[in-house]
Every structure is written in structure tokens, then in C-alpha cells.
GUBADO-923022 format. One line per field, with one value per residue: residue number from 0; x, y, z of N, C-alpha, C in turn. Coordinates in pm, whole numbers, padded with zeros to 5 digits. Layout:
k = (NUM/...)
n.east = (X/...)
n.north = (Y/...)
n.up = (Z/...)
ca.east = (X/...)
ca.north = (Y/...)
ca.up = (Z/...)
c.east = (X/...)
c.north = (Y/...)
c.up = (Z/...)
//
This chain:
k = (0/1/2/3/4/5/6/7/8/9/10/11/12/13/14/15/16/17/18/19/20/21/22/23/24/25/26/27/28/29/30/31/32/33/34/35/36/37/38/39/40/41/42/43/44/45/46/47/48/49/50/51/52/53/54/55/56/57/58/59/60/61/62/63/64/65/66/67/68/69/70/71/72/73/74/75/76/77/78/79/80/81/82/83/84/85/86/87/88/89/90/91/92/93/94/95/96/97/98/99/100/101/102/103/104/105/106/107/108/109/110/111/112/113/114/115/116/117/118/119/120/121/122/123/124/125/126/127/128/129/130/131/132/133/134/135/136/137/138/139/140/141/142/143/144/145/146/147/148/149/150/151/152/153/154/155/156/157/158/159/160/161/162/163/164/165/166/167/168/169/170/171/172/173/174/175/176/177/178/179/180/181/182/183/184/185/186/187/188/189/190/191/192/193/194/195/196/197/198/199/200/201/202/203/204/205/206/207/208/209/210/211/212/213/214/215/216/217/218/219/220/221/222/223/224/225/226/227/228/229/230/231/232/233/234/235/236/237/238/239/240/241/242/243/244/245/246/247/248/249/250/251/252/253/254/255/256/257/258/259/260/261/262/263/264/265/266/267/268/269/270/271/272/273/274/275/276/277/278/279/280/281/282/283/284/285/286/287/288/289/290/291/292/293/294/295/296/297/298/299/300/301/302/303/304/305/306)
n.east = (05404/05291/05260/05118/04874/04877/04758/04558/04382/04356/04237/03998/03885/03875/03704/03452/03393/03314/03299/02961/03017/03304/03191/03031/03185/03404/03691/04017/04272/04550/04827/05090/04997/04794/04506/04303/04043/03764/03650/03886/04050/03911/03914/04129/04192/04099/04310/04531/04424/04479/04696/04709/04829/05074/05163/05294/05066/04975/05075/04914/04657/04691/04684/04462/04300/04240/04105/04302/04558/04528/04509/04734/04948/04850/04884/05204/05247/05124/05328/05549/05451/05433/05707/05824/05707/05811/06090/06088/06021/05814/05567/05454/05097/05130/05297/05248/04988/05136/05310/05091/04952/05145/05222/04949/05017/05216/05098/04915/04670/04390/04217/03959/03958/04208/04034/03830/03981/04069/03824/03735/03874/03819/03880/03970/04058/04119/04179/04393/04611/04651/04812/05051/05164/05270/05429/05613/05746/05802/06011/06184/06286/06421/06628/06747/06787/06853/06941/07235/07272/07232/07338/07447/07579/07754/07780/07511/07372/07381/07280/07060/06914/06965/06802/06580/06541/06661/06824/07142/07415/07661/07706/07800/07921/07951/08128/08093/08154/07986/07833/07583/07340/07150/07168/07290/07442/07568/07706/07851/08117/08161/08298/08444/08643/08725/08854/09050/09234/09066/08959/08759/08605/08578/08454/08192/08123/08093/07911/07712/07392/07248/07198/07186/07413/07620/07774/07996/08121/08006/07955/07810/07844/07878/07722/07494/07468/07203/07050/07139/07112/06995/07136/07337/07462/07472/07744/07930/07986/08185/08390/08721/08855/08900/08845/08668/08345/08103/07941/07633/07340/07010/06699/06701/06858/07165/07464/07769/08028/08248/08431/08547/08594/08535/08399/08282/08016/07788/07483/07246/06912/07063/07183/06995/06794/06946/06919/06677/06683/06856/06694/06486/06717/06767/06509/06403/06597/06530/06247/06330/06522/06331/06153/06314/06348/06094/06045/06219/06121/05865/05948/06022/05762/05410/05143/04831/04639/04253/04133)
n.north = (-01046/-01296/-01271/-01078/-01261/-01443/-01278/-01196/-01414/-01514/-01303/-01351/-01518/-01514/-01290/-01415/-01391/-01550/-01769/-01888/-02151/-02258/-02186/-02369/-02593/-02623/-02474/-02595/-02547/-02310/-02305/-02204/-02071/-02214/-02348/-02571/-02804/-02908/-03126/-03182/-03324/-03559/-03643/-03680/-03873/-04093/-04165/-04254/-04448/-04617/-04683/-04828/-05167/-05108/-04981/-04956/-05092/-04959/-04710/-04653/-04715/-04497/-04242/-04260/-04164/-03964/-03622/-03391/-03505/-03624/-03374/-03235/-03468/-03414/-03135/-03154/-03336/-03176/-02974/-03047/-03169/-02902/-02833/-03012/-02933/-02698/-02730/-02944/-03166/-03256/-03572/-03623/-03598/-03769/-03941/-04057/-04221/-04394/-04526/-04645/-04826/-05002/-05089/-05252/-05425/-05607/-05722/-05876/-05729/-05542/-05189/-05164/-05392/-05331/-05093/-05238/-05351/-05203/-05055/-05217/-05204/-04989/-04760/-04508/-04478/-04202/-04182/-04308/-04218/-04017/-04139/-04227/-03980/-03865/-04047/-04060/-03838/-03780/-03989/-03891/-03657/-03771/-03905/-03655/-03505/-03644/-03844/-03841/-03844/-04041/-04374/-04672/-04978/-05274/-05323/-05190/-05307/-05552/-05493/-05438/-05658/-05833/-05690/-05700/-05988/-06086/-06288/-06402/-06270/-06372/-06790/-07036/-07350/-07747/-07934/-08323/-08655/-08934/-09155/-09350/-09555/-09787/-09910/-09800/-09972/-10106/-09854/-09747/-09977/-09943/-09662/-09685/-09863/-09659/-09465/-09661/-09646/-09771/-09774/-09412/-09427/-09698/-09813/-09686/-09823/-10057/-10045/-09864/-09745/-09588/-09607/-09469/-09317/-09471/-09656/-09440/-09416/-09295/-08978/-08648/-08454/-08129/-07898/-07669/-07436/-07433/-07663/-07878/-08162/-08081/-08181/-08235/-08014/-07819/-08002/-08054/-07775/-07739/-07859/-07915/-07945/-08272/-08393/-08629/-08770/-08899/-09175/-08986/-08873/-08896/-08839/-08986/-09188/-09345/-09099/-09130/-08855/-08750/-08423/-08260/-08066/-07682/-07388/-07079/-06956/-06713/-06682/-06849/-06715/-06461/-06395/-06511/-06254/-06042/-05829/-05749/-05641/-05426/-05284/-05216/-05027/-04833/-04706/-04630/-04427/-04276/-04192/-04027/-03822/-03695/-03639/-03415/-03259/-03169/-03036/-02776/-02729/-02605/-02390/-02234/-02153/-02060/-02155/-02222/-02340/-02473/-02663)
n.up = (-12374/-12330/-12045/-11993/-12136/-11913/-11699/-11787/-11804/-11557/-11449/-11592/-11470/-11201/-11190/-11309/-11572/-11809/-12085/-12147/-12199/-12056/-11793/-11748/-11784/-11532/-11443/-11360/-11373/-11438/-11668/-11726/-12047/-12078/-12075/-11811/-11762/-11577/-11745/-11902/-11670/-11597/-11867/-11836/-11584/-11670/-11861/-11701/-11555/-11747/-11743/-11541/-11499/-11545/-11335/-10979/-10722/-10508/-10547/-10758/-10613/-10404/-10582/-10770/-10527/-10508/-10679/-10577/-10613/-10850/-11022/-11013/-11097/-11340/-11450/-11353/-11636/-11853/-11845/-11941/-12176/-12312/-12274/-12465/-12672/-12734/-12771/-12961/-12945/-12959/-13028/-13399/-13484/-13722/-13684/-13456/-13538/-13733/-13516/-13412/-13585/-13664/-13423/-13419/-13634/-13596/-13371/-13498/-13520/-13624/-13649/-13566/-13378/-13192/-13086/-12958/-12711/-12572/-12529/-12366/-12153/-12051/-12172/-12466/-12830/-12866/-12594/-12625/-12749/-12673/-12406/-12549/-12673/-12420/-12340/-12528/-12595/-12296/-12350/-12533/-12411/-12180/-12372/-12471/-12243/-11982/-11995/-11980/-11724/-11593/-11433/-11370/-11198/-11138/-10851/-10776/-10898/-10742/-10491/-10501/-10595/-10376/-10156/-10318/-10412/-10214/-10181/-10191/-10402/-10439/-10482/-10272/-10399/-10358/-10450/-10407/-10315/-10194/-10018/-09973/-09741/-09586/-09352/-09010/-08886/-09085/-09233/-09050/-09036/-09319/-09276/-09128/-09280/-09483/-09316/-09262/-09464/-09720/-10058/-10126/-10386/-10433/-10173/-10237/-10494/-10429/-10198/-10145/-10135/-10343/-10634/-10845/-10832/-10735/-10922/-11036/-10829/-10636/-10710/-10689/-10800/-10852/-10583/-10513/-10199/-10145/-10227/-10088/-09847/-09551/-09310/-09447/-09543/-09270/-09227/-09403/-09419/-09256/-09379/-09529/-09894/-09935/-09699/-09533/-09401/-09183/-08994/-09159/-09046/-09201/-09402/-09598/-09537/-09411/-09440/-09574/-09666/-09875/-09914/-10254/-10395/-10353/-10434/-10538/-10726/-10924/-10880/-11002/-11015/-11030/-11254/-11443/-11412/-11428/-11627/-11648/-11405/-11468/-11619/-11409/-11230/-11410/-11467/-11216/-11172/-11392/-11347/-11111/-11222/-11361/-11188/-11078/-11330/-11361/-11202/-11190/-11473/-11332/-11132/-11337/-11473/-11516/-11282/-11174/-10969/-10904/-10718)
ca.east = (05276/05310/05243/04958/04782/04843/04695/04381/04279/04358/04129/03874/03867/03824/03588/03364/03353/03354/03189/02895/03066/03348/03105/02962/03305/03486/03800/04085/04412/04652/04974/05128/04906/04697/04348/04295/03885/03725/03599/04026/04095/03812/03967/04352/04186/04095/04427/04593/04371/04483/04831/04711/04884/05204/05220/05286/04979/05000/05100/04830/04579/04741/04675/04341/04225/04174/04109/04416/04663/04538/04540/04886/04993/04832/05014/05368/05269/05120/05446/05660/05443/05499/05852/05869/05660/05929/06199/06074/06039/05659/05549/05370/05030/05153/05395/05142/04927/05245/05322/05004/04976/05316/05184/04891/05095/05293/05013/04836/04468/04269/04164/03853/03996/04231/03968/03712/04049/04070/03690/03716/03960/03742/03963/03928/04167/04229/04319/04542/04700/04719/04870/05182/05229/05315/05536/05689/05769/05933/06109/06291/06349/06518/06745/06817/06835/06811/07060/07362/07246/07182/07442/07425/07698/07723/07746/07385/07269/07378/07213/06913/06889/07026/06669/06430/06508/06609/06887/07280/07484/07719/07651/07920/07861/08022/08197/08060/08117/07855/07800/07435/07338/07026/07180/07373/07584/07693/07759/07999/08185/08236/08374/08608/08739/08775/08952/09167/09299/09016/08948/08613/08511/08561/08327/08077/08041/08029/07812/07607/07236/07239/07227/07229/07567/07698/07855/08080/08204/07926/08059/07690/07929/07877/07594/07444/07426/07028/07024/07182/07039/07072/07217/07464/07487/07573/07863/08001/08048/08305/08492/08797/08860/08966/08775/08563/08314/07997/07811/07551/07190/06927/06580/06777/06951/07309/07569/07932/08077/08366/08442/08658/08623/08466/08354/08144/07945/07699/07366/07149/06845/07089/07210/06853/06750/07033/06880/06533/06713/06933/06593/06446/06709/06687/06356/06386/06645/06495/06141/06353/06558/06267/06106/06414/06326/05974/06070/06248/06037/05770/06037/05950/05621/05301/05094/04732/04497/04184/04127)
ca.north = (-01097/-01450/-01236/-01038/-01326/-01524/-01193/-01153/-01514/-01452/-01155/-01358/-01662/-01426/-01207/-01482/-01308/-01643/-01809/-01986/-02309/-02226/-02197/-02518/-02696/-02607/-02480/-02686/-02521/-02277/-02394/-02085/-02015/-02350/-02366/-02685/-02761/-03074/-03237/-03231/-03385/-03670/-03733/-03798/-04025/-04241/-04197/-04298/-04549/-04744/-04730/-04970/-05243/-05091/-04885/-05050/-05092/-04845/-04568/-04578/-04643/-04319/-04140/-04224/-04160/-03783/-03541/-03298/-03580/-03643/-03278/-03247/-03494/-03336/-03002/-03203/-03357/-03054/-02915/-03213/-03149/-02776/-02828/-03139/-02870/-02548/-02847/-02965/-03306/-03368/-03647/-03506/-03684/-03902/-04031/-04147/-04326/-04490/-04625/-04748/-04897/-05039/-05155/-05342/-05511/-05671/-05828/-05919/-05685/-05407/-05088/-05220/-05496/-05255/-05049/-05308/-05396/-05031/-05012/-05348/-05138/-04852/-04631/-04470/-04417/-04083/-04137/-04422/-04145/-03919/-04197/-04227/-03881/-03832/-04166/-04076/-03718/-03831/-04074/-03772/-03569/-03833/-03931/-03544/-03429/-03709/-04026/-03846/-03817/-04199/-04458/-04807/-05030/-05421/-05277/-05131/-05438/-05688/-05442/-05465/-05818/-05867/-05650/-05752/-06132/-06145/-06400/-06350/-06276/-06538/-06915/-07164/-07493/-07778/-08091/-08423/-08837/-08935/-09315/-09368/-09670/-09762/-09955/-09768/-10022/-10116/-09768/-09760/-10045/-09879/-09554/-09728/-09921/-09593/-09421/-09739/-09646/-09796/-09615/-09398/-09509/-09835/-09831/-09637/-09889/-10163/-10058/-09725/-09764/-09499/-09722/-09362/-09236/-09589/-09697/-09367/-09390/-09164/-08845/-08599/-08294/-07953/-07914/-07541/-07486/-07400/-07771/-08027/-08160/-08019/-08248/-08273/-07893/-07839/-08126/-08014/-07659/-07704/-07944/-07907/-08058/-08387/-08411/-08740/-08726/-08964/-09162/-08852/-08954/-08811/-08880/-09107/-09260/-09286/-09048/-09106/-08773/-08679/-08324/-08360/-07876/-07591/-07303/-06977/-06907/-06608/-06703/-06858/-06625/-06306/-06389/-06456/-06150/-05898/-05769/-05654/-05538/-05286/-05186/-05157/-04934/-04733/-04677/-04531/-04324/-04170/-04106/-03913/-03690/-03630/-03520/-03282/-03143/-03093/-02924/-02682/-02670/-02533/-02284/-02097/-02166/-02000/-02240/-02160/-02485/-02451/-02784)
ca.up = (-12427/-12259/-11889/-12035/-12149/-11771/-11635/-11874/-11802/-11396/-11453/-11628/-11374/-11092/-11213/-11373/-11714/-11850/-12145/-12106/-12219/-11943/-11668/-11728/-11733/-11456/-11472/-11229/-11322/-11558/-11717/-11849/-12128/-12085/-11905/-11761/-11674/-11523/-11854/-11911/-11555/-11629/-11911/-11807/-11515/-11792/-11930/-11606/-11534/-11861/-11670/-11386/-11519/-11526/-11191/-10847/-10711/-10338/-10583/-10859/-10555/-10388/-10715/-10795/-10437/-10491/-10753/-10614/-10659/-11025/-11088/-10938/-11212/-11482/-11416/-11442/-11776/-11871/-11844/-12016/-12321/-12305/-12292/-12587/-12782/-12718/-12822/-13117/-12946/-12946/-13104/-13494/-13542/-13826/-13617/-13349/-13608/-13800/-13449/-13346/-13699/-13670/-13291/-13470/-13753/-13509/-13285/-13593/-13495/-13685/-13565/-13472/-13277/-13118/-12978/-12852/-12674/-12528/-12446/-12249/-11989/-12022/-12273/-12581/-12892/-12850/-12492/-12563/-12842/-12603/-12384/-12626/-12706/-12339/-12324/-12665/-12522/-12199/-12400/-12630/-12314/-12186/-12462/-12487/-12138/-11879/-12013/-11934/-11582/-11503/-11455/-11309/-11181/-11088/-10747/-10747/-10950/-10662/-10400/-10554/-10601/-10249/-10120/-10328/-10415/-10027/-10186/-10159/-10571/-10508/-10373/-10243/-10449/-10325/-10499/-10298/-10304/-10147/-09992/-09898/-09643/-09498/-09229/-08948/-08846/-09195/-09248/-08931/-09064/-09429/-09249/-09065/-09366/-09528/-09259/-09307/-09594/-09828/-10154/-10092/-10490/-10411/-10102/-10327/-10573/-10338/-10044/-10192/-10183/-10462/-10763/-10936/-10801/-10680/-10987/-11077/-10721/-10555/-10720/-10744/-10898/-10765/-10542/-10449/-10056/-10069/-10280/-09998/-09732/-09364/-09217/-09524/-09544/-09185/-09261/-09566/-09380/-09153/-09436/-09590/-09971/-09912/-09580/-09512/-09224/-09177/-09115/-09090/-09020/-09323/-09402/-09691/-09473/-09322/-09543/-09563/-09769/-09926/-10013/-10362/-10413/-10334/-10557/-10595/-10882/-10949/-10840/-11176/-11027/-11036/-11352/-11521/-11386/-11458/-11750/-11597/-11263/-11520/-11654/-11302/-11171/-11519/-11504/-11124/-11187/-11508/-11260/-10990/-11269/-11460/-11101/-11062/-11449/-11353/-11079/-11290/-11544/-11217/-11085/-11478/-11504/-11442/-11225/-11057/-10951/-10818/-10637)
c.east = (05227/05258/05081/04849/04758/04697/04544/04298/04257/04260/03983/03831/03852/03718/03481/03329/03394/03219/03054/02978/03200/03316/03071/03079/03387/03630/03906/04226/04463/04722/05031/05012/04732/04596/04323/04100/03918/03721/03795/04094/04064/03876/04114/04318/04208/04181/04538/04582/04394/04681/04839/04790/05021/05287/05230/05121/04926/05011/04995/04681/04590/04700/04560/04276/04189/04184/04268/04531/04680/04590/04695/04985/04984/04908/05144/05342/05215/05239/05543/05605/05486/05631/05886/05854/05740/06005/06197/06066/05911/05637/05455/05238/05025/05214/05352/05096/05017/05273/05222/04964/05103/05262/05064/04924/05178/05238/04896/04666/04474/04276/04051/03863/04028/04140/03820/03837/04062/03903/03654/03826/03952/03861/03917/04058/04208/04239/04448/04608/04790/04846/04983/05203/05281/05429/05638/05808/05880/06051/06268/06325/06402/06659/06840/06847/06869/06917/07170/07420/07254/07290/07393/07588/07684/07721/07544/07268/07265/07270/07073/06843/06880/06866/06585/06433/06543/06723/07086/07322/07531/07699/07791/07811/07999/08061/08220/08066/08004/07854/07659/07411/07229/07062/07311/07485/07683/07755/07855/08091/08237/08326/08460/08670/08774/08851/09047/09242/09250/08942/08760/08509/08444/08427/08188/08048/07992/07910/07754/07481/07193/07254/07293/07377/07661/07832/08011/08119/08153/07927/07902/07758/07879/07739/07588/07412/07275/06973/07021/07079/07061/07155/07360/07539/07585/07701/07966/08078/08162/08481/08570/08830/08977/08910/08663/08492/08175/08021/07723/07384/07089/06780/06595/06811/07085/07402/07692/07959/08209/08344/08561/08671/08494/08507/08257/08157/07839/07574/07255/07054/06888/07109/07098/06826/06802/06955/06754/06565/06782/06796/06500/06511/06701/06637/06347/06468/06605/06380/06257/06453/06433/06135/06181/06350/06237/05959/06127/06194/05918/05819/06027/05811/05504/05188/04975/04655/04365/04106/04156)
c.north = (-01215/-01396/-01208/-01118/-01395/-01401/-01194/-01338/-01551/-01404/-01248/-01468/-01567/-01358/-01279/-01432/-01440/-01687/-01863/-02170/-02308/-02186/-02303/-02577/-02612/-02613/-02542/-02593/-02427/-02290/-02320/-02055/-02111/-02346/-02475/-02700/-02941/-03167/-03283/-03283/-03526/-03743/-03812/-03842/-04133/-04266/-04272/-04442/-04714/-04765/-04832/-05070/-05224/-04996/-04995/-04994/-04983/-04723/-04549/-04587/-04479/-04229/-04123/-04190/-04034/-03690/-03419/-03389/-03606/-03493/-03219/-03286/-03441/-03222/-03070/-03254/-03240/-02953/-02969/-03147/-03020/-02795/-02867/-03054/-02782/-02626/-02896/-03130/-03399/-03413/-03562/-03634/-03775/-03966/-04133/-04244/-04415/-04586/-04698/-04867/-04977/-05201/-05264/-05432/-05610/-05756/-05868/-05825/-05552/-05334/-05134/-05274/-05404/-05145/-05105/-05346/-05315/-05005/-05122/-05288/-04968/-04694/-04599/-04459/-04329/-04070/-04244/-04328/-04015/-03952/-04169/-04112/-03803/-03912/-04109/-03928/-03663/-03897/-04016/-03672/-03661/-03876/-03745/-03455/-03481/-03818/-03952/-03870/-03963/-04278/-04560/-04873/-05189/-05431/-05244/-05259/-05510/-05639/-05468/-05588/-05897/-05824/-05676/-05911/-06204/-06286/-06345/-06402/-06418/-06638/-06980/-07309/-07597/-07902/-08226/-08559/-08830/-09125/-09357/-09515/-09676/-09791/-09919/-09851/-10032/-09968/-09692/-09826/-09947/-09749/-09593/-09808/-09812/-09509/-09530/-09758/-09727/-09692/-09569/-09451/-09635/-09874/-09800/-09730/-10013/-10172/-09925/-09751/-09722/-09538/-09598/-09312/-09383/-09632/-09603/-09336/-09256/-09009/-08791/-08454/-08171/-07959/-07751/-07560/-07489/-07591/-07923/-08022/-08089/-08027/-08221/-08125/-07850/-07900/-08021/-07783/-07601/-07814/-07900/-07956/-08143/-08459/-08565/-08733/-08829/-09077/-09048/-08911/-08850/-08882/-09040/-09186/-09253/-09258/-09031/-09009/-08737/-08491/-08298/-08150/-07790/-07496/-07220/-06969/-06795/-06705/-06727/-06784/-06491/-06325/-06426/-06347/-05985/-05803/-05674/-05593/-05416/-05211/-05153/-05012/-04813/-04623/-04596/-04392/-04234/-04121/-04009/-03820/-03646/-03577/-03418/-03233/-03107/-03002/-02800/-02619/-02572/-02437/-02168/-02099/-02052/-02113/-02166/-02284/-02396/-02556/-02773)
c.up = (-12343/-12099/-11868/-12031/-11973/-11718/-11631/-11826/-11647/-11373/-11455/-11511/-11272/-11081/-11189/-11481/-11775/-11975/-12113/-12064/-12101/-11820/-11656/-11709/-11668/-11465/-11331/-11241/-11468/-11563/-11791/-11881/-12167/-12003/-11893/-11733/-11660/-11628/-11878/-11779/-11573/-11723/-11895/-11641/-11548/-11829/-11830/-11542/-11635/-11852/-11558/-11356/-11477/-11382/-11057/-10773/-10588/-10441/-10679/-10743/-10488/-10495/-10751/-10633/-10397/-10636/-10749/-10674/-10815/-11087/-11072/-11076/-11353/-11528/-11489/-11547/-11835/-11983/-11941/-12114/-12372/-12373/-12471/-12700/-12871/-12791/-12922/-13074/-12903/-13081/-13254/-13474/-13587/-13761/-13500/-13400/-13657/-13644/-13421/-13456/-13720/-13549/-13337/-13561/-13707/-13418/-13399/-13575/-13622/-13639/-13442/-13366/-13161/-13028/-12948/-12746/-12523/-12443/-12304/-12118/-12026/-12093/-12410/-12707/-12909/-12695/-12530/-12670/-12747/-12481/-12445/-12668/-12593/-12313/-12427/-12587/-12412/-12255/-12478/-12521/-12224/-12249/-12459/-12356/-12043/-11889/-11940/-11809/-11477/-11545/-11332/-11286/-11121/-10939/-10703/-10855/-10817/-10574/-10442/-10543/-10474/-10136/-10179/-10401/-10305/-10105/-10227/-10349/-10591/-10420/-10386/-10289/-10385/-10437/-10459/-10384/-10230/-10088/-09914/-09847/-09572/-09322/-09105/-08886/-08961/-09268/-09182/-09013/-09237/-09390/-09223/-09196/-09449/-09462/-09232/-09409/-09763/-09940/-10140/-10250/-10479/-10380/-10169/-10401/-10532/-10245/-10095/-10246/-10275/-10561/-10872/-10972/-10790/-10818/-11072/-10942/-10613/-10549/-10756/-10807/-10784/-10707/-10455/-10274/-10031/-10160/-10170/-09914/-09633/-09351/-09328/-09530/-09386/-09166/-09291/-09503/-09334/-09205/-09493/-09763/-09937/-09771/-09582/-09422/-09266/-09041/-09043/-09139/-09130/-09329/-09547/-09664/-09394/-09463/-09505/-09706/-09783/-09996/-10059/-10353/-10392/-10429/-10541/-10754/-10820/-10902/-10972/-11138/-11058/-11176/-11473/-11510/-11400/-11527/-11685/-11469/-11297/-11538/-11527/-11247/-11301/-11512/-11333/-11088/-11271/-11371/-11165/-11066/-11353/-11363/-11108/-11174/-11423/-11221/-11073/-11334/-11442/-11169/-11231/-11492/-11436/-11385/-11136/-11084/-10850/-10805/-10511)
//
């Protein structure tokens, strides 16, 4: 029955034995048993278009920059709903409204509100319904066909982080005295009394321009390498703990340092960011199995565009 019908509407699109009202709107594509026309292309622009926000910007220009590319997409959701339908896992009506009612109760608006909200980025409420009954859709052919498929690992977090925050997981912090000095000679003379066996606190609370640090013996605690200075950074590189080395010339002044330990830690940007780099890679692994399914789903299908 399901062949027949492709055939008979083959037949009729070829022929032109077409309604009136199917002459005037142009037909673009069949989907199995589905006829596709322009007025239904037009509208899932609009529907795409109220994705802007959330697409990278190179790919939703790419997308809107031709009619085949939109119709392209339409096809694979098309298909998705198809499927969700066969499955029992499209969204019902009520269930649309309860969420979007749910979705307004929660940002405090109206209907109304909600769609002057919608008309101000050129949408309507039954595309933004139709919106979520494609999201909702994916979402249940995911959970039921697609999770088992995707896995993440603290491996493919770091990588990630490593290319697109362009900054290394873990940092070497260091553990620094510190003796700050404006005046290079008297900052000679304190080195040498500390490579004479004077205590480096001492010197710190005596001779440390650093009123801040001076009085706990110039101790600034752990210090990140992208935090120090240069000059102090270069230093502090080639030190040992327990190492003394100055005086080293700074825009501060002259620095006599001690390093007291060294230490990695995780990186406080990787570790803010974990969370949304799991849902980054996620979210790219679900797109490239839920290309493979629609790539499937197209290997059964009946498919004819005319674009």
C-alpha cells in the first residue's frame, strides 16, 4: 500500500494532475508518504531562523544561504518525526502546551507576552510548537536509541579544553619568600648576609619594601606561573625548594626569592568549565550519531526533492 501510494503521487507530480491549490504551492520534496511544498519550506526557515541564537554562526549562515540546504534539512527532520511517530515517541499536543505553560510559569509571562516575544524574532507560536516537537522528539530518540552510543572521558575533556581555551589542565604553582628592595646595592648587601647564613624571615621583616608581605617574613603562598612576574618566573624555573637566588631586577624593584614548594593543581578555568565542556562534547557526539540514524533512516525511505 505504502509503495502504491509513493507511485500515485510520483504519477501525479509528473504528470501535473494536480489540484489547483497544489499548483499554486509548489511542491519541493516527498518523504515516504509526505508531500513537502514551498509554503512548508518557508515555514521551517522561520523555524530555523528562531535557532540563530543557538547555532554557531558559519553553520546557520551556510544553511540559510540556499533553499537546497534548508530543504536538505527539512527531509532529515522530516524523517526524525516519521520515525518518533512509528515509535510512539512524538511529542502528544497536550504535552506541548503543558510544557510551554510550564515554560511560562517559570519566567513569570502570559501567552500574550510570550508571543510578542516570538514576533519580535520574527516567529510565530505554532512555529515555536513546532520548534519543540522536533527538540522533544530528538530528545526521546536519543534517550532510546542514541545514549548508549556516547561516552566521554577526562581524557577528551582535557583535549578539548587544551584546543579551545588554548590553556594547559594542569599549572605549576609555586611557594615563594619574597624580599622586595628598591635599592640595588642594599639588596646586594641583604643577599650576601643571607648566603651568610642569615635567616631569609629575618631579612624580610627587616629590609622588605613590601609592608604587605614584610612582616610574616615575605611568604606570598602559592603563586600560579601565568600570575608572577617574568623576571620572577624565569627565576623560580630553574629553582629547587629551598633555593635562594636574587637580587633579580623587576619593574618593583630588586627581588631576593626563596622557593619554600612546588605543586600542580588543575587549572581553576578547567575546573569551572568541566561541566559545560561534558555538555559540549555530549551535544557533538549526539549530532554525529543522530547523522548516522538519519542516514539510516534515508537508506529505507522514499525520498524525491525537487530543488
Amino acid at each position: 500500500m505504502k509503495k502504491f501510494i509513493i507511485m500515485f503521487i510520483s504519477l501525479l507530480i509528473s504528470t501535473g494532475v494536480m489540484s489547483k491549490e497544489v499548483l499554486v504551492d509548489k511542491i519541493v520534496a516527498v518523504v515516504n508518504e509526505n508531500v513537502k511544498t514551498m509554503s512548508d519550506l518557508k515555514t521551517f526557515k522561520k523555524i530555523v531562523e528562531g535557532r540563530k541564537a543557538k547555532m554557531d554562526e558559519a553553520e546557520y549562515n551556510a544553511l540559510m544561504s540556499s533553499d537546497k540546504k534548508l530543504l536538505d534539512l527539512m527531509v532529515q527532520e522530516t524523517l526524525i518525526l516519521q520515525y518518533a511517530k512509528e515509535q510512539d515517541l512524538l511529542p502528544t499536543k497536550d504535552e506541548i502546551d503543558n510544557f510551554i505553560k510550564k515554560r511560562m510559569s517559570d519566567l513569570g509571562m502570559n501567552q500574550k507576552e510570550l508571543e510578542r516575544q516570538l514576533a519580535a524574532s520574527g516567529q510565530t507560536l505554532d512555529n515555536f510548537k513546532e520548534e519543540l516537537k522536533i527538540e522533544q522528539a530528538k530528545a526521546r530518540i536519543f534517550d532510546k536509541e542514541l545514549k548508549r552510543k556516547i561516552s566521554t572521558s577526562e581524557g577528551d575533556f582535557e583535549a578539548f579544553f587544551k584546543k579551545e581555551f588554548k590553556q594547559d589542565v594542569n599549572i605549576l604553582e609555586y611557594k615563594i619568600q619574597h624580599i622586595s628592595i628598591k635599592s640595588e646595592d642594599q639588596a646586594n648587601s641583604v643577599y650576601k648576609k643571607i648566603k651568610a647564613g642569615a635567616d631569609f624571615k629575618d631579612m624580610a621583616k627587616q629590609y622588605s619594601d613590601d609592608k604587605a608581605t614584610s612582616s610574616n617574613g615575605g611568604d606570598l603562598g602559592f603563586i600560579s606561573s601565568g600570575d608572577l612576574l617574568p623576571e620572577l618566573l624565569k627565576a623560580v624555573t630553574n629553582m629547587s625548594p629551598g633555593d635562594i637566588k636574587g637580587p633579580i631586577k623587576t619593574k618593583l624593584g630588586f627581588q631576593i626569592i626563596r622557593l619554600s614548594e612546588t605543586r600542580n593543581v588543575q587549572n581553576p578555568e578547567y575546573v569551572k568549565n568541566k561541566d559545560n565542556i561534558e555538555r559540549a562534547l555530549i551535544e557533538k557526539q549526539f549530532k554525529h550519531q543522530l547523522s548516522l540514524f538519519v542516514d539510516d533512516l534515508k537508506d529505507e525511505a522514499y525520498i524525491k526533492t525537487y530543488l
